[in-house]
C-alpha positions as a Markdown table, in Angstrom:
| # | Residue | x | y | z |
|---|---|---|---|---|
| 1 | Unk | 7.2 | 16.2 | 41.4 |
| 2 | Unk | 10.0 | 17.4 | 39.4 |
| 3 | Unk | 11.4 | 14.9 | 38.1 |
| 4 | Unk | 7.6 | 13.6 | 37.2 |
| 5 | Unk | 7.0 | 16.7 | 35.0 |
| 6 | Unk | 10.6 | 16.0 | 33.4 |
| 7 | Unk | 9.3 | 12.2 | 32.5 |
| 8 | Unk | 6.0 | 13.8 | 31.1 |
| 9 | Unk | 7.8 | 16.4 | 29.1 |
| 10 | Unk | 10.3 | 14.0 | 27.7 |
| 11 | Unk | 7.4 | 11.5 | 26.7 |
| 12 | Unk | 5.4 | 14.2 | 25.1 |
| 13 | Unk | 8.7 | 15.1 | 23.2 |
| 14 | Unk | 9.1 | 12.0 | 21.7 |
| 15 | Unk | 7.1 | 11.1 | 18.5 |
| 16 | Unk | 4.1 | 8.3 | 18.9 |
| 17 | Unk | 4.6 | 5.2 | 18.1 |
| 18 | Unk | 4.0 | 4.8 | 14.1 |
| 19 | Unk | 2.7 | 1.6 | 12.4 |
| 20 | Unk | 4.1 | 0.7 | 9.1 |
| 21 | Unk | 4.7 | -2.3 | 6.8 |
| 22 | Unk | 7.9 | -3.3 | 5.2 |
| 23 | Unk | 7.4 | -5.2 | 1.5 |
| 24 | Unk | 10.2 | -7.7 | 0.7 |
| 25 | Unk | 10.1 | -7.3 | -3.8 |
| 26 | Unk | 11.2 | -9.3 | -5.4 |
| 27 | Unk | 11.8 | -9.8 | -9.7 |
| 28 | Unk | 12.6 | -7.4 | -11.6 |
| 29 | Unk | 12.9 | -5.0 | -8.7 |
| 30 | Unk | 14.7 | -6.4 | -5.5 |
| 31 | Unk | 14.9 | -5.2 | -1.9 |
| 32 | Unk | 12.3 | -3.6 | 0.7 |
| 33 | Unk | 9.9 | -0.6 | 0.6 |
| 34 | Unk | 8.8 | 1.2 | 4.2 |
| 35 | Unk | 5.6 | 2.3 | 4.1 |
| 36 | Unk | 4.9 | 5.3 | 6.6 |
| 37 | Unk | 0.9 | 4.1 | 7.2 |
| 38 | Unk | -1.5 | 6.7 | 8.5 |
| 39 | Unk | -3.8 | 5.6 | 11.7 |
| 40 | Unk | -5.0 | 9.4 | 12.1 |
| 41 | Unk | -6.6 | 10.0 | 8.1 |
| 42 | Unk | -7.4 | 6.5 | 7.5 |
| 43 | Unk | -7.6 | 4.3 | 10.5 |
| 44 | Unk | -10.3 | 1.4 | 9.0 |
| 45 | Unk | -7.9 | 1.1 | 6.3 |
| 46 | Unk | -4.6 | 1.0 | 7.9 |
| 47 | Unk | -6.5 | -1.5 | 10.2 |
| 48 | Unk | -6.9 | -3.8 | 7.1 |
| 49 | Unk | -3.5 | -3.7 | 5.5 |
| 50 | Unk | -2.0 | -4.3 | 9.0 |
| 51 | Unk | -4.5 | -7.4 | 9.9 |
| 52 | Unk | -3.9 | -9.0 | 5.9 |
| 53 | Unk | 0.1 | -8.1 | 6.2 |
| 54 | Unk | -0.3 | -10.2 | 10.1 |
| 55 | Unk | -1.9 | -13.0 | 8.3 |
| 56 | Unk | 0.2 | -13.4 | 5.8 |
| 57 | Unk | -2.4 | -12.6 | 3.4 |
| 58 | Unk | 0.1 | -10.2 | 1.3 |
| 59 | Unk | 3.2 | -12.7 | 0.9 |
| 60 | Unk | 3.2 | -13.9 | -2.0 |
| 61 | Unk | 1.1 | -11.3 | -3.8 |
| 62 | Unk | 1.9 | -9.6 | -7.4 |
| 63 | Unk | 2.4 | -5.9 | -8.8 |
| 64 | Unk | -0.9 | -6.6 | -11.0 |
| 65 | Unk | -1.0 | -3.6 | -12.6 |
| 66 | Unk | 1.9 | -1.4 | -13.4 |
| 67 | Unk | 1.7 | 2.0 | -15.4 |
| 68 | Unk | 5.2 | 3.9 | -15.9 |
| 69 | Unk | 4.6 | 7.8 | -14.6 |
| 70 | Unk | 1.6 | 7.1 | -12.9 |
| 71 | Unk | 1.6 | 3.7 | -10.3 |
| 72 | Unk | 2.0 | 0.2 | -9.5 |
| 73 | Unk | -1.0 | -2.1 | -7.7 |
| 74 | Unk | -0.9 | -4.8 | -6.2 |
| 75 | Unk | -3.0 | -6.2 | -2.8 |
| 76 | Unk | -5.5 | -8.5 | -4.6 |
| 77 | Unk | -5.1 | -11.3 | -2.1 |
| 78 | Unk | -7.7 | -13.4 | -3.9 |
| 79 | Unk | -6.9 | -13.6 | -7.5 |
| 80 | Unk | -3.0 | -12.1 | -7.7 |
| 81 | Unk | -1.1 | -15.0 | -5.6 |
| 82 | Unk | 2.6 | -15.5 | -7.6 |
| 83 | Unk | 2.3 | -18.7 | -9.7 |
| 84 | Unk | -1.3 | -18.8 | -10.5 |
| 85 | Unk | -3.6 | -17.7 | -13.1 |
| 86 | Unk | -3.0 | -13.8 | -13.9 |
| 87 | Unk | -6.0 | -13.4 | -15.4 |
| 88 | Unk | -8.3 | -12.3 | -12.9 |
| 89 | Unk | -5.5 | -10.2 | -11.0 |
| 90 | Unk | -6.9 | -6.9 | -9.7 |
| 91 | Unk | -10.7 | -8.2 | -9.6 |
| 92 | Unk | -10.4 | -9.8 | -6.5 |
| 93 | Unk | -10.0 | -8.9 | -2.5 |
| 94 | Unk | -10.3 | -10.4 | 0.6 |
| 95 | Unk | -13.0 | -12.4 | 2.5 |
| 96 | Unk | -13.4 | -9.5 | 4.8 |
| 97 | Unk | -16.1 | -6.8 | 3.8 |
| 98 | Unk | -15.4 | -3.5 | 1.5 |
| 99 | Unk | -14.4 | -0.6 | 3.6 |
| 100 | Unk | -16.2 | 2.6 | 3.4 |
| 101 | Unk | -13.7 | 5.7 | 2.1 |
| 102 | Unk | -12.2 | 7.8 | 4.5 |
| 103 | Unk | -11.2 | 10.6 | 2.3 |
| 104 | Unk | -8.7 | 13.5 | 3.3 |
| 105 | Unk | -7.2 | 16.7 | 2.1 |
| 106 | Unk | -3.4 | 14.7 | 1.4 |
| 107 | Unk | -2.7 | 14.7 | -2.4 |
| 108 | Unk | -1.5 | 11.8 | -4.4 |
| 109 | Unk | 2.1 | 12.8 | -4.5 |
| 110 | Unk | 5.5 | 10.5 | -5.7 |
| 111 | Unk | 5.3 | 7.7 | -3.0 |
| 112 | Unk | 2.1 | 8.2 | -1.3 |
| 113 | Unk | -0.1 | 5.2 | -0.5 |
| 114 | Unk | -4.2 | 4.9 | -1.8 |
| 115 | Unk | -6.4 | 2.2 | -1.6 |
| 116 | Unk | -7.9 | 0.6 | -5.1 |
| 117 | Unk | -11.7 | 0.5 | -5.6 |
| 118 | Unk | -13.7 | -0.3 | -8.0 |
| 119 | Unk | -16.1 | 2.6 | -9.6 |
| 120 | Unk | -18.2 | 3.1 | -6.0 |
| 121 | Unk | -15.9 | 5.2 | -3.2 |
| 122 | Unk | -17.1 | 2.2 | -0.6 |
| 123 | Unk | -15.5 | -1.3 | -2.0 |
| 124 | Unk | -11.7 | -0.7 | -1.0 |
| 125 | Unk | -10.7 | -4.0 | 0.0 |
| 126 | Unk | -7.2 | -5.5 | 0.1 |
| 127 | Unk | -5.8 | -3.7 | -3.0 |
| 128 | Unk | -3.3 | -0.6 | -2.9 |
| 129 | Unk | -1.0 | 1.4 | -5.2 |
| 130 | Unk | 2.2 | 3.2 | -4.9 |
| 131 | Unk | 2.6 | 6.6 | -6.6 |
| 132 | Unk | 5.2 | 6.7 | -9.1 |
| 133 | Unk | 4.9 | 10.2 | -9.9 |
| 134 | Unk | 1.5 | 12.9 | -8.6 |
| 135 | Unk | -1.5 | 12.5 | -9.4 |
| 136 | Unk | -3.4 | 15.3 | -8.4 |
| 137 | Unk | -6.6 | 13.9 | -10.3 |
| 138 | Unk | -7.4 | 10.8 | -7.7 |
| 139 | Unk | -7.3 | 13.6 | -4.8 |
| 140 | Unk | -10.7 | 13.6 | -2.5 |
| 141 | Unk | -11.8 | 10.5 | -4.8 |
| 142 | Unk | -9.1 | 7.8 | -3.6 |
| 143 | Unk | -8.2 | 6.7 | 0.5 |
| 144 | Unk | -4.5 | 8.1 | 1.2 |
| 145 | Unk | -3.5 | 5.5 | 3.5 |
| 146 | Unk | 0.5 | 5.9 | 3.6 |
| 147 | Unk | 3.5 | 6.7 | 2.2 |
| 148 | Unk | 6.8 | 5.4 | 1.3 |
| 149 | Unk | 10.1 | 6.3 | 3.7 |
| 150 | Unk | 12.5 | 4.3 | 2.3 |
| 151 | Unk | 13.1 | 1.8 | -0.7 |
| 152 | Unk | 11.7 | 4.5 | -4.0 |
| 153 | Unk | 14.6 | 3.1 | -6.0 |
| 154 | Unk | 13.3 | -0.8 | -5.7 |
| 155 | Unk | 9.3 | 1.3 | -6.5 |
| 156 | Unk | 11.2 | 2.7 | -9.6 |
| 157 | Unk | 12.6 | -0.8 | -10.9 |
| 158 | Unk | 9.2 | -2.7 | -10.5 |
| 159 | Unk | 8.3 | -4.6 | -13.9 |
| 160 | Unk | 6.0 | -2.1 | -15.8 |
| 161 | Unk | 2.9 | -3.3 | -17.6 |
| 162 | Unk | 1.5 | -2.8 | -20.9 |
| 163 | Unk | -1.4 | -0.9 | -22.1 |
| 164 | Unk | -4.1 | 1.7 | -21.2 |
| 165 | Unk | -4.6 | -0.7 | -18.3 |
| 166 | Unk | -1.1 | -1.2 | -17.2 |
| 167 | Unk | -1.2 | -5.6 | -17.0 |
| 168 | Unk | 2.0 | -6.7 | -16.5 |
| 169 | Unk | 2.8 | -9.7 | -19.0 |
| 170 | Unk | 5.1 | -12.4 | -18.4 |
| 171 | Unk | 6.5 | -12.9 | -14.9 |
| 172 | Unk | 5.2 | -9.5 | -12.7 |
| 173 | Unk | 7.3 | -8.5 | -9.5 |
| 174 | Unk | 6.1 | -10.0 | -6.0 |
| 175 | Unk | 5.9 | -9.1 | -2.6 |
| 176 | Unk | 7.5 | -12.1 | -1.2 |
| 177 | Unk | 6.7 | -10.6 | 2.4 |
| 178 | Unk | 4.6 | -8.1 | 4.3 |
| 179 | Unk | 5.5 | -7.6 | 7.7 |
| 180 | Unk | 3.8 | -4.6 | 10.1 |
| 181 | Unk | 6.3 | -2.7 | 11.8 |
| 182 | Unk | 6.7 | 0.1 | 14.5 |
């Protein structure tokens, strides 16, 4: 019985199991960014970046949108594929349905993870951004769904875009692959 309660004390000790992504970038900015991905505050969406990242749905996908201080998108799995015509990038998603928001208290700090949407809370889809800096003003209104443990300096050399709107011209950075870890 002893030794029972010992086994149940260590496994109770040791942290759960965490599911992540790692993004292979590559352009301007090379090397990998961990993503820490939250199953407790956000469990549909984590559910979707893992299943797109499993299918392969992210390789090959572009930073779309870039905007020094504040983020850099990418995730549009139907329009932003490396190679092909930019100009629908960030319009797009997947062929799965929107995902309702699953809003929490987290704030939009450096590294943190949210979902894109269009103007209603409900259409998050396949697109996500990386915090470059906080952004208090997308808190309640945006899905936290992660945040980066490892690879800010490859976040920081990602190709910035131009304009209000952030479009990256020329060549944009890629995530050559997505892979779900734990």
């Amino acid at each position: 019985m002893r030794n029972l309660v010992c086994a149940a004390a260590l496994v109770a000790a040791t942290p759960a199991l965490a599911t992540g992504i790692e993004i292979e970038v590559a352009g301007e900015a090379n090397g990998t960014i961990a993503i820490d991905l939250f199953e407790d505050v956000a469990p549909q969406h984590v559910e979707r970046i893992t299943t797109l990242a499993e299918q392969g749905a992210y390789d090959g996908v572009v930073f779309h949108r870039v905007i020094d201080g504040f983020m850099a998108q990418t995730g549009d799995v139907e329009f932003g594929r490396s190679g092909g015509d930019m100009s629908m990038a960030g319009r797009g998603g997947s062929d799965l349905p929107d995902l309702p928001a699953e809003f929490s208290d987290l704030s939009f700090e450096r590294g943190v993870v949210g979902m894109a949407r269009s103007l209603d809370p409900d259409s998050a889809n396949s697109q996500f951004f990386i915090m470059f800096a906080p952004g208090e003003f997308l808190n309640g209104d945006y899905t936290v769904v992660g945040e980066v443990t490892e690879g800010l300096d490859v976040l920081d050399a990602i190709k910035r875009g131009e304009g209000r709107n952030g479009a990256v011209i020329g060549a944009p950075d890629v995530m050559e692959t997505v892979t779900v870890t734990e």
